[in-house]
FIZAMI-49223 format. One record per residue: residue number from 1; residue in one letter; x, y, z of N, C-alpha, C in turn. Coordinates in steps of 0.1 Angstrom, whole numbers, plus 2048, in hexadecimal, padded with zeros to 3 digits. Example, Ala and Ser with C-alpha at 12.3 -4.5 7.8 and 13.67 -1.06 7.14 Angstrom:
<recs>
<rec><n>1</n><res>a</res><n_px>884</n_px><n_py>7C7</n_py><n_pz>84E</n_pz><ca_px>87B</ca_px><ca_py>7D3</ca_py><ca_pz>84E</ca_pz><c_px>884</c_px><c_py>7DF</c_py><c_pz>84E</c_pz></rec>
<rec><n>2</n><res>s</res><n_px>880</n_px><n_py>7EA</n_py><n_pz>847</n_pz><ca_px>889</ca_px><ca_py>7F5</ca_py><ca_pz>847</ca_pz><c_px>881</c_px><c_py>800</c_py><c_pz>84F</c_pz></rec>
</recs>
This chain:
<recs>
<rec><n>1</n><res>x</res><n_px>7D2</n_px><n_py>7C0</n_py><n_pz>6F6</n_pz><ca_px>7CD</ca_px><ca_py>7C5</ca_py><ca_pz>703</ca_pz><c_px>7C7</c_px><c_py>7D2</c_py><c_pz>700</c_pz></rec>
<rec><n>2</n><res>x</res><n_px>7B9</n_px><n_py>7D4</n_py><n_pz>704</n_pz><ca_px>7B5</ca_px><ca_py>7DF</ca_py><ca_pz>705</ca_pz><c_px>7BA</c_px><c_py>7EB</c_py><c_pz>70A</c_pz></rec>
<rec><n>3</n><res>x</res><n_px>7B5</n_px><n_py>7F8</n_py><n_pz>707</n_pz><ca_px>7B8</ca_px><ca_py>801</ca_py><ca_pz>714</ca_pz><c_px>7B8</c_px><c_py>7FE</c_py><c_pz>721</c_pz></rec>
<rec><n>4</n><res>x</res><n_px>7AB</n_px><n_py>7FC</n_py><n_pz>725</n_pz><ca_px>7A4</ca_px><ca_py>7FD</ca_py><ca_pz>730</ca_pz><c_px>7AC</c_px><c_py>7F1</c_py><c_pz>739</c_pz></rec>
<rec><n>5</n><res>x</res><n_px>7AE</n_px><n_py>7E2</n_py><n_pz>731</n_pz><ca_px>7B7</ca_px><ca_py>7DB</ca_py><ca_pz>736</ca_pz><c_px>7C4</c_px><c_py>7DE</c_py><c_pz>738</c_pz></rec>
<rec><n>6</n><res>x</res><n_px>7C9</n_px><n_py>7E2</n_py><n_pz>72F</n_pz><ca_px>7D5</ca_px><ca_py>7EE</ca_py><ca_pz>736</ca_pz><c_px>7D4</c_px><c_py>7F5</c_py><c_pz>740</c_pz></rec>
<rec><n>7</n><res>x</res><n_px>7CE</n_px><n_py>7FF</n_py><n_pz>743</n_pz><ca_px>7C7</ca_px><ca_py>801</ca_py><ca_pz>752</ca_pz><c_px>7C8</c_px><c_py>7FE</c_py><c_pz>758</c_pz></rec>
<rec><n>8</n><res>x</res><n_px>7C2</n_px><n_py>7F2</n_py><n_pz>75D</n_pz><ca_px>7BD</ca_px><ca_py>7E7</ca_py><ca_pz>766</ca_pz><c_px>7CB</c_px><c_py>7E6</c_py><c_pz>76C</c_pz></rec>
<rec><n>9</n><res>x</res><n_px>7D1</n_px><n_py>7E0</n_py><n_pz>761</n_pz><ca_px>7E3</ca_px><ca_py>7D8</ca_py><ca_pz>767</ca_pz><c_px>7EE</c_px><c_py>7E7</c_py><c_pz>767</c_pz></rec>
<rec><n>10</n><res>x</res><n_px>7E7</n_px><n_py>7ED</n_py><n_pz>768</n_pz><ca_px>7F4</ca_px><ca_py>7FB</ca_py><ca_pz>76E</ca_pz><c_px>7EC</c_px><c_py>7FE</c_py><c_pz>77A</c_pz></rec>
<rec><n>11</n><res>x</res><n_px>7E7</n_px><n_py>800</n_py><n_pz>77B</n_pz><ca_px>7DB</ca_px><ca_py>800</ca_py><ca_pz>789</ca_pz><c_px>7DC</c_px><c_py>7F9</c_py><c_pz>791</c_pz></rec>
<rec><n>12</n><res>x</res><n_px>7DE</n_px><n_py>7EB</n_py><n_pz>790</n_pz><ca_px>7E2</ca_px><ca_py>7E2</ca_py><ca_pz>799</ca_pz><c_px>7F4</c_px><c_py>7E1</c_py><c_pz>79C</c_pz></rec>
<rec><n>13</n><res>x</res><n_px>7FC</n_px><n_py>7E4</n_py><n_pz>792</n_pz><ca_px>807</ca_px><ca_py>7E4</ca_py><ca_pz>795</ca_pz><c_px>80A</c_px><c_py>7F2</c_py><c_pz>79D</c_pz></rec>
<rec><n>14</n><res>x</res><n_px>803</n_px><n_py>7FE</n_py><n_pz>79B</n_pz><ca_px>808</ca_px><ca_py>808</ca_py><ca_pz>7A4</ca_pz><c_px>802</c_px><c_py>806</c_py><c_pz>7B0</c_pz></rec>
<rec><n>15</n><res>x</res><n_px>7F6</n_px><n_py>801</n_py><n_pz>7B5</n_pz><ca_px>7F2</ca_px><ca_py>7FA</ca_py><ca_pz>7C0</ca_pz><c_px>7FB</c_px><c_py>7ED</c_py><c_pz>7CB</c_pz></rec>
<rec><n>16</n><res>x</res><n_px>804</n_px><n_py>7E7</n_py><n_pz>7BF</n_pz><ca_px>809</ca_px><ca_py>7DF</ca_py><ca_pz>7C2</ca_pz><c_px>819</c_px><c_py>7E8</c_py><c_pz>7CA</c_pz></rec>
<rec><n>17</n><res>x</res><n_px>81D</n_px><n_py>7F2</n_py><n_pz>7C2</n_pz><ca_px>829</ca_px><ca_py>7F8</ca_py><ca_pz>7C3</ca_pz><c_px>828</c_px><c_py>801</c_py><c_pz>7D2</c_pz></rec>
<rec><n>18</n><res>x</res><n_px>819</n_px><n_py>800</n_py><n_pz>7D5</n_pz><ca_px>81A</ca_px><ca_py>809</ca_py><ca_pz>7E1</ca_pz><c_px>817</c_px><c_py>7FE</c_py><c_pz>7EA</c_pz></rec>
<rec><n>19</n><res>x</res><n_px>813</n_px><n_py>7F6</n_py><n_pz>7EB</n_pz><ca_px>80E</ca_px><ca_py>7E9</ca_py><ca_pz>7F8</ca_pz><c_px>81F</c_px><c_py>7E8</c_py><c_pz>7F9</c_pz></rec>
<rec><n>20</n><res>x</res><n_px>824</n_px><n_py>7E0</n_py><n_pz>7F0</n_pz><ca_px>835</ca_px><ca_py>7DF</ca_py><ca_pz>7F0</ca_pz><c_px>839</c_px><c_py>7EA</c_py><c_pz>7FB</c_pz></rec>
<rec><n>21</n><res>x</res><n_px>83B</n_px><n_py>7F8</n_py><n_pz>7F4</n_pz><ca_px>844</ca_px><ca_py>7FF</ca_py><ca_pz>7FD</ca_pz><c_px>841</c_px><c_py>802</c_py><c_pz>80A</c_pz></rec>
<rec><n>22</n><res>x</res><n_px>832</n_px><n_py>801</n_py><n_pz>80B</n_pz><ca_px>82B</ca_px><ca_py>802</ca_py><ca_pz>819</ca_pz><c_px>835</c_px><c_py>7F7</c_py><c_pz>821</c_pz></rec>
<rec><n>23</n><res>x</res><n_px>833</n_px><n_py>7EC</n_py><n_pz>81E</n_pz><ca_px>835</ca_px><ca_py>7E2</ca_py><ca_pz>825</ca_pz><c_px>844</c_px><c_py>7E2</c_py><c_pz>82B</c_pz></rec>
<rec><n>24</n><res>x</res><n_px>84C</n_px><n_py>7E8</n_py><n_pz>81F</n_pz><ca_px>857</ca_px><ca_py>7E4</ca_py><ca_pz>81E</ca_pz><c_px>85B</c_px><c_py>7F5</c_py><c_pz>82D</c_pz></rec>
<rec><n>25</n><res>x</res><n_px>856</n_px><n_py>7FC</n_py><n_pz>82A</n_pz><ca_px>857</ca_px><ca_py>806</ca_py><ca_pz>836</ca_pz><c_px>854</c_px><c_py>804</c_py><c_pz>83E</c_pz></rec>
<rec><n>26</n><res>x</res><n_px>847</n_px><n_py>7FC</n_py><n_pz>843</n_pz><ca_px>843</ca_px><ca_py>7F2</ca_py><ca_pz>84F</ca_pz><c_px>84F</c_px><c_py>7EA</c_py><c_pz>855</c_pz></rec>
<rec><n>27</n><res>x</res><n_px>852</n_px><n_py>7E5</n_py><n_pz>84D</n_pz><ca_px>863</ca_px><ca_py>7DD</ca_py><ca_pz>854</ca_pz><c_px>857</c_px><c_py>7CC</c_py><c_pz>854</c_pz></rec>
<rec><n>28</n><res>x</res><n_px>851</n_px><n_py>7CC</n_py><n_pz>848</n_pz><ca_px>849</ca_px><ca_py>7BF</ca_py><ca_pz>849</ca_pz><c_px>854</c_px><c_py>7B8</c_py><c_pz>83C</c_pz></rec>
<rec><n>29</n><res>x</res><n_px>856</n_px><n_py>7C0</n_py><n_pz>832</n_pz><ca_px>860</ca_px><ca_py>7B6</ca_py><ca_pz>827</ca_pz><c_px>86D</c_px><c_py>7C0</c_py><c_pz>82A</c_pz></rec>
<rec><n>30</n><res>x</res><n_px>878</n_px><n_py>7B5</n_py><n_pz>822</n_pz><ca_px>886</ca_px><ca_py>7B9</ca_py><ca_pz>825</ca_pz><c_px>884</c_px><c_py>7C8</c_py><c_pz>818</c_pz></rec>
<rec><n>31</n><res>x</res><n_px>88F</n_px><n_py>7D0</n_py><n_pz>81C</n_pz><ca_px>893</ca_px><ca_py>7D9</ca_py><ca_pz>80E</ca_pz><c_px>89C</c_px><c_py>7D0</c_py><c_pz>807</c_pz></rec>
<rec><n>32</n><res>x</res><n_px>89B</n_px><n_py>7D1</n_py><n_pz>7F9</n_pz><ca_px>8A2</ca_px><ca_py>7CA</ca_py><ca_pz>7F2</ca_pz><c_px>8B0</c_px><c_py>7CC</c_py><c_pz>7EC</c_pz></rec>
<rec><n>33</n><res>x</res><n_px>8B1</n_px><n_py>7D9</n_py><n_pz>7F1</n_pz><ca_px>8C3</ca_px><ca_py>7E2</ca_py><ca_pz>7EF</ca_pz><c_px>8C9</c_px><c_py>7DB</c_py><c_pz>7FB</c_pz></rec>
<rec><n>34</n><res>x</res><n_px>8C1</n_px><n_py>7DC</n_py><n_pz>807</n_pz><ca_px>8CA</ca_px><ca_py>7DB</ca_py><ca_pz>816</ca_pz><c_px>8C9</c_px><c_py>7CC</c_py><c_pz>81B</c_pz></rec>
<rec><n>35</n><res>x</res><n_px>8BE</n_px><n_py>7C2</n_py><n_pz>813</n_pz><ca_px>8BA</ca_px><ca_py>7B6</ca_py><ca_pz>817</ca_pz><c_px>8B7</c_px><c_py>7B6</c_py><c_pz>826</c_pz></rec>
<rec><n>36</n><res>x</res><n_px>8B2</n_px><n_py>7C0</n_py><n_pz>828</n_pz><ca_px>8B1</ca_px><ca_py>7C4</ca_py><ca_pz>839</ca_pz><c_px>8A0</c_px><c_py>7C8</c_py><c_pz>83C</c_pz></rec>
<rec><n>37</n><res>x</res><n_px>89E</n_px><n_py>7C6</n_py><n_pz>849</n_pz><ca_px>890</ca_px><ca_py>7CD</ca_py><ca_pz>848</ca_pz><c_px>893</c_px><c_py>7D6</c_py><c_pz>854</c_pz></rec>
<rec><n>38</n><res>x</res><n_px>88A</n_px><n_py>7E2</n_py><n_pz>84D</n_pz><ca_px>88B</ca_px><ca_py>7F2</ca_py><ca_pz>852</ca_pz><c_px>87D</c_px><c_py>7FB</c_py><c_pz>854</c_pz></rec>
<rec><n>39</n><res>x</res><n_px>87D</n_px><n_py>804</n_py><n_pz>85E</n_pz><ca_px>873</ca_px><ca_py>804</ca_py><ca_pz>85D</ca_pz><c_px>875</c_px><c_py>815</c_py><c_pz>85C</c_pz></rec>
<rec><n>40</n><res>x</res><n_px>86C</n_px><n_py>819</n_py><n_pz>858</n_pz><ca_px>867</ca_px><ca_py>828</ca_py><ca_pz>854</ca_pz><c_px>85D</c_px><c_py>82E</c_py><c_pz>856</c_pz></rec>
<rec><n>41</n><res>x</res><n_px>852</n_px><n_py>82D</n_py><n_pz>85F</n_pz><ca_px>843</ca_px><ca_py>830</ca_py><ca_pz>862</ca_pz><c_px>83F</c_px><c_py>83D</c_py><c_pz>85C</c_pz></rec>
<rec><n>42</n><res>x</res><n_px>84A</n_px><n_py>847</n_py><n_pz>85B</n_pz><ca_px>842</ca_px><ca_py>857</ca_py><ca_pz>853</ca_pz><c_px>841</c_px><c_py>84F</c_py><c_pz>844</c_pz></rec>
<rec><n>43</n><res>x</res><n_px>847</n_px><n_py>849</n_py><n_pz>83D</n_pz><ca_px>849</ca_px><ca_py>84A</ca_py><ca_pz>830</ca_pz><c_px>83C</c_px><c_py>83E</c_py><c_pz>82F</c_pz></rec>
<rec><n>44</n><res>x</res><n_px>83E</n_px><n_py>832</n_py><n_pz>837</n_pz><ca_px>82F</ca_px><ca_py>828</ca_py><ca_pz>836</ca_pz><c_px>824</c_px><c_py>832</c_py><c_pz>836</c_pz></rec>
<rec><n>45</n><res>x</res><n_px>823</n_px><n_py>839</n_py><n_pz>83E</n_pz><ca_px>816</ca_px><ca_py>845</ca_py><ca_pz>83D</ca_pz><c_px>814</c_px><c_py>844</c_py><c_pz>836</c_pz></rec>
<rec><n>46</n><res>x</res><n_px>81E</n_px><n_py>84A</n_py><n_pz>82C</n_pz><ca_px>81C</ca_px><ca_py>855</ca_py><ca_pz>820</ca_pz><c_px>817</c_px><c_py>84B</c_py><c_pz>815</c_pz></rec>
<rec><n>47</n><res>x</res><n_px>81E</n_px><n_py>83F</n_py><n_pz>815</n_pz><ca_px>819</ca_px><ca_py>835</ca_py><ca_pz>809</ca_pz><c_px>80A</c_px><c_py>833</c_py><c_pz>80F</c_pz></rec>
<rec><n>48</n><res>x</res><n_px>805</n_px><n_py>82A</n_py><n_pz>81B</n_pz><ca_px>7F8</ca_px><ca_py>82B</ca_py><ca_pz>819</ca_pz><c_px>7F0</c_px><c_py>835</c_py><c_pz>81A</c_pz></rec>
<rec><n>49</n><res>x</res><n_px>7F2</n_px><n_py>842</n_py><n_pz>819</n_pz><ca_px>7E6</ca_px><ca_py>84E</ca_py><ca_pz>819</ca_pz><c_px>7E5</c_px><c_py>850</c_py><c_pz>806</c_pz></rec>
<rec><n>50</n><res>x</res><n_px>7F5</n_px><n_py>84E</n_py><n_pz>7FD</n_pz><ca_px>7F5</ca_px><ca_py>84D</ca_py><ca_pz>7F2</ca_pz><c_px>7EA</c_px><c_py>840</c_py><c_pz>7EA</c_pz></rec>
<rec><n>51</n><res>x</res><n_px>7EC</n_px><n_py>833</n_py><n_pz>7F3</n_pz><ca_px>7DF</ca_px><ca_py>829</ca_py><ca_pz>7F1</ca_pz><c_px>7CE</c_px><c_py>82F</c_py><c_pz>7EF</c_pz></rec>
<rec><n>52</n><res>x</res><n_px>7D2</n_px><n_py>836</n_py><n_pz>800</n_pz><ca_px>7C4</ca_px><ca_py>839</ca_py><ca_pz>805</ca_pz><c_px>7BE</c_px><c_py>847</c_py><c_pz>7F8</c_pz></rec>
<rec><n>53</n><res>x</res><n_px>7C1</n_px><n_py>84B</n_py><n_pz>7F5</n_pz><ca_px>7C5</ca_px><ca_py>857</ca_py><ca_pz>7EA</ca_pz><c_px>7BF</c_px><c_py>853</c_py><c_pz>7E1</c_pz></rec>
<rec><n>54</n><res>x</res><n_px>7CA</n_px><n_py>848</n_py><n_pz>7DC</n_pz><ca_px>7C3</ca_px><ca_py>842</ca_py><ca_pz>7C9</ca_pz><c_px>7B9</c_px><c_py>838</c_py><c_pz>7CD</c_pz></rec>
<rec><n>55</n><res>x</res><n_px>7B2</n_px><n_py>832</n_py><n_pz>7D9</n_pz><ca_px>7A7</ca_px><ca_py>82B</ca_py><ca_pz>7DA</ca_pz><c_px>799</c_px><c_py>836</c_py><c_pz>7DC</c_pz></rec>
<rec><n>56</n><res>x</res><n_px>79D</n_px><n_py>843</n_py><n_pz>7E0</n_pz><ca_px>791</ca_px><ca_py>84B</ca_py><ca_pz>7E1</ca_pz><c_px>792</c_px><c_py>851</c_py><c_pz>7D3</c_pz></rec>
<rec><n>57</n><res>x</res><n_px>79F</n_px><n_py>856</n_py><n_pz>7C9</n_pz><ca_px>799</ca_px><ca_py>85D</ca_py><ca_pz>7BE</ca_pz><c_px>797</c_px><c_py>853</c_py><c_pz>7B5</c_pz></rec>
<rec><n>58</n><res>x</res><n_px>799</n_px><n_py>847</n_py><n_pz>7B5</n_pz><ca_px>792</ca_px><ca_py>83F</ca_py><ca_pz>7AC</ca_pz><c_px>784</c_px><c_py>835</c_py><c_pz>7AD</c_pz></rec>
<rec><n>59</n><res>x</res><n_px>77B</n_px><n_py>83C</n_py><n_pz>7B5</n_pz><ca_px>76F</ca_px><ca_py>836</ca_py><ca_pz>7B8</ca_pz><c_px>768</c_px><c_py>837</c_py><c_pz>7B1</c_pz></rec>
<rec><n>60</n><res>x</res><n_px>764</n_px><n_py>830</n_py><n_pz>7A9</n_pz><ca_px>756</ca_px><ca_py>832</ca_py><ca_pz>79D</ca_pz><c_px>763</c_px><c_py>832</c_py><c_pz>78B</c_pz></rec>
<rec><n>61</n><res>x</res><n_px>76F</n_px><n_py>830</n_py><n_pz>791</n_pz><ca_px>77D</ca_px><ca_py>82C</ca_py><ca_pz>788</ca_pz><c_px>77A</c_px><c_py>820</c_py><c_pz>781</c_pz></rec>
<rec><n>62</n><res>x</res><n_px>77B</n_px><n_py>817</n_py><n_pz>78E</n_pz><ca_px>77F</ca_px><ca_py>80B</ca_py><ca_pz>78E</ca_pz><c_px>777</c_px><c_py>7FF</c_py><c_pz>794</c_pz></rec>
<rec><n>63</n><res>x</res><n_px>77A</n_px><n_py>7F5</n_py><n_pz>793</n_pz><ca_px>76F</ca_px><ca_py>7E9</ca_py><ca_pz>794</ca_pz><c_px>76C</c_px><c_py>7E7</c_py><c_pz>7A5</c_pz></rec>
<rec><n>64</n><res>x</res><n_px>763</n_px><n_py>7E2</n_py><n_pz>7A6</n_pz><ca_px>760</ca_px><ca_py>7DF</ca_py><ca_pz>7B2</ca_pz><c_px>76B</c_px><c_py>7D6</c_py><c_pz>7BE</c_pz></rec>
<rec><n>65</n><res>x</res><n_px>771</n_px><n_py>7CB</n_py><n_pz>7B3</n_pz><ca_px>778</ca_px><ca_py>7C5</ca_py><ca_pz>7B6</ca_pz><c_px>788</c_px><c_py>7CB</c_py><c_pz>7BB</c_pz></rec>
<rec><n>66</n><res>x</res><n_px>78A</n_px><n_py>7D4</n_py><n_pz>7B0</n_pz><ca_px>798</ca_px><ca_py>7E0</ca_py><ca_pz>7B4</ca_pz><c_px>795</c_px><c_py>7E8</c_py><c_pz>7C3</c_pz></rec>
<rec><n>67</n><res>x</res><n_px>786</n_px><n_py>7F0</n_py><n_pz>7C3</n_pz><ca_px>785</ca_px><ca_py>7F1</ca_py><ca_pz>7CF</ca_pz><c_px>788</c_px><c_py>7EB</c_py><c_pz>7DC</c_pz></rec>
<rec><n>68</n><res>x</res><n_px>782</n_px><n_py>7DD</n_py><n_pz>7DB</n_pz><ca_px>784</ca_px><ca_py>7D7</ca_py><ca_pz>7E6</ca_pz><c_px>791</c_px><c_py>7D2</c_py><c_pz>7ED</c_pz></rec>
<rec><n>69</n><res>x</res><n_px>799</n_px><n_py>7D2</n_py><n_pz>7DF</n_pz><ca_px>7A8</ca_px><ca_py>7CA</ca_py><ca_pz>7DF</ca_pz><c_px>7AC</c_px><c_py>7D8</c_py><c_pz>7E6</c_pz></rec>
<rec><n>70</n><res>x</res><n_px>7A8</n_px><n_py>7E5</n_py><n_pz>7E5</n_pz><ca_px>7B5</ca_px><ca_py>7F0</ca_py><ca_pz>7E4</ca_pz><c_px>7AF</c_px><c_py>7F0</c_py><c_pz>7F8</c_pz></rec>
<rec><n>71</n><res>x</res><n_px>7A0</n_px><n_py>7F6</n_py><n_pz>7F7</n_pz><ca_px>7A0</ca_px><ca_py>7F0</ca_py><ca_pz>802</ca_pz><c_px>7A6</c_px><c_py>7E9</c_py><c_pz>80C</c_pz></rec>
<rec><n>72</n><res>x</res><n_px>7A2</n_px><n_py>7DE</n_py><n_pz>80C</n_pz><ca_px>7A9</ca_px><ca_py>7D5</ca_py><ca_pz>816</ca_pz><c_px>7BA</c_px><c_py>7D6</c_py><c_pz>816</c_pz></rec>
<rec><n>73</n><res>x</res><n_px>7C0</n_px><n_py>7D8</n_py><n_pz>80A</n_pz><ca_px>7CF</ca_px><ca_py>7E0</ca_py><ca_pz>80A</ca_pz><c_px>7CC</c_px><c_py>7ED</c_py><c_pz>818</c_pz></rec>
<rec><n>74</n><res>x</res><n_px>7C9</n_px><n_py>7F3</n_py><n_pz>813</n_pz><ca_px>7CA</ca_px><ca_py>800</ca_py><ca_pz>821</ca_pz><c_px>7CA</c_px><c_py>7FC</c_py><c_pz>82E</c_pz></rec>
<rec><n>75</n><res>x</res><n_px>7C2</n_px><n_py>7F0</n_py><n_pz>82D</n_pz><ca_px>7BA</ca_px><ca_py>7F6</ca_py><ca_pz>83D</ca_pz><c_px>7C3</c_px><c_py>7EB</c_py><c_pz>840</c_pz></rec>
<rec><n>76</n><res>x</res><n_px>7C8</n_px><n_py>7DF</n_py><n_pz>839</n_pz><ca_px>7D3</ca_px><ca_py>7D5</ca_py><ca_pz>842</ca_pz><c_px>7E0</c_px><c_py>7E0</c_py><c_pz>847</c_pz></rec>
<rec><n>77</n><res>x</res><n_px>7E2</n_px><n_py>7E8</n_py><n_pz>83D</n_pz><ca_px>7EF</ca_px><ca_py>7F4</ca_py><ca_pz>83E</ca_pz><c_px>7ED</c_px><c_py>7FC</c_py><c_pz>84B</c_pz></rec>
<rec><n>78</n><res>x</res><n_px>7E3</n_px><n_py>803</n_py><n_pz>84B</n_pz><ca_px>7DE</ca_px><ca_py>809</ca_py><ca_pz>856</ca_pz><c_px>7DE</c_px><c_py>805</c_py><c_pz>85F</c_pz></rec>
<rec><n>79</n><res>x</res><n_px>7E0</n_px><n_py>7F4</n_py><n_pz>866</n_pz><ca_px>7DD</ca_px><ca_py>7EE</ca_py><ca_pz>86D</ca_pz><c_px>7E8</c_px><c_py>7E9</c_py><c_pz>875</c_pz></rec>
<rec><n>80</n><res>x</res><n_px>7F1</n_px><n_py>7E8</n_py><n_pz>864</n_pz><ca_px>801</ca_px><ca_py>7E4</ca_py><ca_pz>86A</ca_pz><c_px>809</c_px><c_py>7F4</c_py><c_pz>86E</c_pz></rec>
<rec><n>81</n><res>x</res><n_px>807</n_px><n_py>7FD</n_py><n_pz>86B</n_pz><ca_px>807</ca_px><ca_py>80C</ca_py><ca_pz>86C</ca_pz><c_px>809</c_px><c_py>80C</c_py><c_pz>87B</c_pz></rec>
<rec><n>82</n><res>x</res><n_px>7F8</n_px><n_py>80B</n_py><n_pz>87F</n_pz><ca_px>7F8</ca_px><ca_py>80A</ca_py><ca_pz>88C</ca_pz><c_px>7FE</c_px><c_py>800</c_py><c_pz>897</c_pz></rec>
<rec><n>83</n><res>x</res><n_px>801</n_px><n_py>7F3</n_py><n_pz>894</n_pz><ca_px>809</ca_px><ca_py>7EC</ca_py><ca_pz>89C</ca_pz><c_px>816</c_px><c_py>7F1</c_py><c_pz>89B</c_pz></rec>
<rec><n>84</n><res>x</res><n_px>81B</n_px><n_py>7F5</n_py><n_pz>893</n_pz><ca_px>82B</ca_px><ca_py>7FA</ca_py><ca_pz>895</ca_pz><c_px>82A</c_px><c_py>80A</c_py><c_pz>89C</c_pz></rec>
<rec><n>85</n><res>x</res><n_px>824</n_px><n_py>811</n_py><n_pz>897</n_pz><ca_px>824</ca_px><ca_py>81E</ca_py><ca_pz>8A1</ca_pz><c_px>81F</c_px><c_py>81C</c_py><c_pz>8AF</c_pz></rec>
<rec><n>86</n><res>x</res><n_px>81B</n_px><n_py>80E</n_py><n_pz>8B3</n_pz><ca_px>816</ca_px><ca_py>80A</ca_py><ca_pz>8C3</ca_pz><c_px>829</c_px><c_py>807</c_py><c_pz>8C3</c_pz></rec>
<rec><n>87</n><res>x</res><n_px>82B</n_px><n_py>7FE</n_py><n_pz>8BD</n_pz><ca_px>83C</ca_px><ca_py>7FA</ca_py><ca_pz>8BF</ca_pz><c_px>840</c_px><c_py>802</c_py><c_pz>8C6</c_pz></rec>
<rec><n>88</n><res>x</res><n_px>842</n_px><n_py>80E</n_py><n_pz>8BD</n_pz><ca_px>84F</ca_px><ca_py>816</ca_py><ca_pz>8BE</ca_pz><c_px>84E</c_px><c_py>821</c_py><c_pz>8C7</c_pz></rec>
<rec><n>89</n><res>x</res><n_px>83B</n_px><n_py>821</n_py><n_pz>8CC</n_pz><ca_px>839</ca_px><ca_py>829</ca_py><ca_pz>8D6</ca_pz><c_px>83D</c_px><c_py>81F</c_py><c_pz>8E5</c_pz></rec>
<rec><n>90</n><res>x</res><n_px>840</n_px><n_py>812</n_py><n_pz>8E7</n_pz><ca_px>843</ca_px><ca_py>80C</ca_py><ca_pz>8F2</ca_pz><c_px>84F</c_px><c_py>80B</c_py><c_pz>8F2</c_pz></rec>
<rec><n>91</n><res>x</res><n_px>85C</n_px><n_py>80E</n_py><n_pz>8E5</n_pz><ca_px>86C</ca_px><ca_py>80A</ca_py><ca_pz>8E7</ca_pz><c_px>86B</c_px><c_py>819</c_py><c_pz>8F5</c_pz></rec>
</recs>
């Protein structure tokens, strides 16, 4: 395996490691300590602005295709972001 292919697959796994906790803050997947789903909306922030983060300082990084993936990662996050802060502004 190359460097650069090395790269690639840590790149995608720490991309991977923040879609996960995003979600898992969303109260979209269970936590796997509490087998429960919970939700956290400051700390979901914080993972997708960390997405939004490593997709703007790695522009001209990374392949086109990584773009688009990290991309559309954000903005579904963003989106589920916003339907749960509508939630929790109607409890």
């Amino acid at each position: 395996m190359t460097e650069q292919e090395k790269h690639q697959q840590l790149f995608v796994q720490l991309i991977s490691m923040f879609h996960a906790s995003a979600l898992q803050q969303l109260g979209r997947i269970k936590n796997p300590l509490t087998d429960g789903l919970e939700t956290d909306l400051e700390q979901a922030e914080l993972s997708i602005d960390m997405l939004d983060m490593l997709r703007s300082k790695t522009v001209g990084n990374s392949s086109l295709e990584e773009q688009k993936t990290v991309s559309e990662i954000v903005e579904q996050l963003k989106k589920n972001l916003a339907e749960e802060k509508l939630k929790s502004e109607t409890k």
